[in-house]
VMD Tcl script that draws the C-alpha trace (Angstrom):
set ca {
  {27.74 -8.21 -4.14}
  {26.91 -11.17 -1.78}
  {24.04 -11.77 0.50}
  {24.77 -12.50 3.99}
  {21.84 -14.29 5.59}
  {21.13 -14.66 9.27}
  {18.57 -15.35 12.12}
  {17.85 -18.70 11.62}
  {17.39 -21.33 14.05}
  {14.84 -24.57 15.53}
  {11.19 -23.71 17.09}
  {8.55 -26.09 17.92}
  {5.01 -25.28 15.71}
  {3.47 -22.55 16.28}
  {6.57 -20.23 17.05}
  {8.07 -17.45 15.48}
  {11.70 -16.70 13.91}
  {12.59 -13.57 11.79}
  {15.84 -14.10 9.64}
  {17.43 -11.11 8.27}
  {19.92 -10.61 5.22}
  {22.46 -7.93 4.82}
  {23.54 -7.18 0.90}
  {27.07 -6.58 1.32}
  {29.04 -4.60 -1.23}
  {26.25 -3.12 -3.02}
  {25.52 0.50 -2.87}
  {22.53 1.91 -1.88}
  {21.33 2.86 -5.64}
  {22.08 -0.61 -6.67}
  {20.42 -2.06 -3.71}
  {17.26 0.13 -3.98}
  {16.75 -1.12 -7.73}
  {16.13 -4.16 -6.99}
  {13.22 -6.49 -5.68}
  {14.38 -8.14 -2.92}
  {13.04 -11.68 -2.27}
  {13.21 -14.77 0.12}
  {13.58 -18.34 -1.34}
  {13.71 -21.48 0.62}
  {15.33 -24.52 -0.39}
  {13.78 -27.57 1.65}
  {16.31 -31.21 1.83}
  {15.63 -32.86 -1.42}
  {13.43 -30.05 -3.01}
  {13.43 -27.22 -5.37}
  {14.34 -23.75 -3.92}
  {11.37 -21.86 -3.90}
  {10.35 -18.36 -3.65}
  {8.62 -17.29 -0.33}
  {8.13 -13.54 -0.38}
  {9.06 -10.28 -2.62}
  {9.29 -6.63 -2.00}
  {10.07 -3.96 -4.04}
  {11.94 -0.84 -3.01}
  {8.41 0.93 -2.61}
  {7.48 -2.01 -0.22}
  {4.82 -3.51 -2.64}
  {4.84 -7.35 -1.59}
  {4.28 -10.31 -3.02}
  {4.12 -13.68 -1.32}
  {3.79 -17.74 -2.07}
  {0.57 -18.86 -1.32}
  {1.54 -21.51 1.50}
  {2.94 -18.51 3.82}
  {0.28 -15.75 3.00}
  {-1.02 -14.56 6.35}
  {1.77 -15.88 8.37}
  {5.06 -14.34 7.18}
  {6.10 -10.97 6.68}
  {8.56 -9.52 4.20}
  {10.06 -6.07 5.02}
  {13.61 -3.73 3.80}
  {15.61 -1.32 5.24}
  {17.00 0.35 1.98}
  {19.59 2.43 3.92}
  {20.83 -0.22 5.29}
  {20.19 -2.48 2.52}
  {19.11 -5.18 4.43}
  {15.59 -7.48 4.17}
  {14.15 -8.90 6.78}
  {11.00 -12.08 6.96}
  {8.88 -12.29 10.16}
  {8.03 -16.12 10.19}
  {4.80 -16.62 12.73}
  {2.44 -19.71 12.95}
  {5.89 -21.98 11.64}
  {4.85 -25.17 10.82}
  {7.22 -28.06 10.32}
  {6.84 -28.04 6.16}
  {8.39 -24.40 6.45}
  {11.80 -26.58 7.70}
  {14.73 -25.41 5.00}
  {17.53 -23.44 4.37}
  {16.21 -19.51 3.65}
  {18.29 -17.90 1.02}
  {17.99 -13.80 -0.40}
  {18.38 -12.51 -3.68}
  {17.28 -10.63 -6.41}
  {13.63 -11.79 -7.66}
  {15.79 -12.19 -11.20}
  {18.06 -14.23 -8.72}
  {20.90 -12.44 -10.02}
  {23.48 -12.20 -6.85}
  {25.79 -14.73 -6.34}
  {23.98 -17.20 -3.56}
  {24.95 -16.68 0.15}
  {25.33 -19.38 2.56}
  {21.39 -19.18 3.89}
  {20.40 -20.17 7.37}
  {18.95 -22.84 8.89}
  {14.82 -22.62 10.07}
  {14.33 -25.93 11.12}
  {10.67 -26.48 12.87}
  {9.77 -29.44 15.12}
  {6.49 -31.03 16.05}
}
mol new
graphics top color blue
foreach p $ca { graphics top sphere $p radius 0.5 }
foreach p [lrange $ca 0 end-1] q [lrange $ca 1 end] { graphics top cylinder $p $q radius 0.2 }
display resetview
């Protein structure tokens, strides 16, 4: 089961990205057990969570994006997706899915970096 992240890319402040992730190899079931979530890892830091969502579409989110970004799934697809609006530069990092438990092996992320 591997995570295959994409949509990433470099806005100035104030723009928008959405970066999607595609959970290859997993079946639907599998998929639709799980909450979902969005970490970032930023150069020299921690990687951090950003958002959840559970396969009801309950969501959870990290304080320094509330109001700003947007979690969502497509379970028959078994894909997430993370509307980024308002981007500020600290939101600059590599953007990684997984389980909330973290248990998938890591994809390869993508790249938000945000200038200004």
């Amino acid at each position: 089961v591997q995570p295959v992240e994409s949509g990433g890319g470099l806005v100035q402040a104030g723009g928008s990205l959405r970066v999607s992730c595609k959970v290859n190899g997993a079946i639907t079931s599998f998929f639709n057990s799980k909450v979902m979530a969005w970490y970032r890892q930023a150069p020299g830091k921690q990687r951090e969570l950003v958002a959840s969502i559970t396969r009801l579409s309950s969501t959870n989110y990290a304080d320094s994006v509330k109001g700003r970004f947007t979690i969502s799934r497509d379970n028959a697809n078994k894909k997430i997706h993370l509307q980024m609006n308002s981007l500020k530069p600290e939101d600059t990092g590599v953007y990684y899915c997984n389980a909330d438990t973290r248990e998938l092996a890591w994809g390869q992320g993508t790249q938000v970096t945000v200038t200004g």
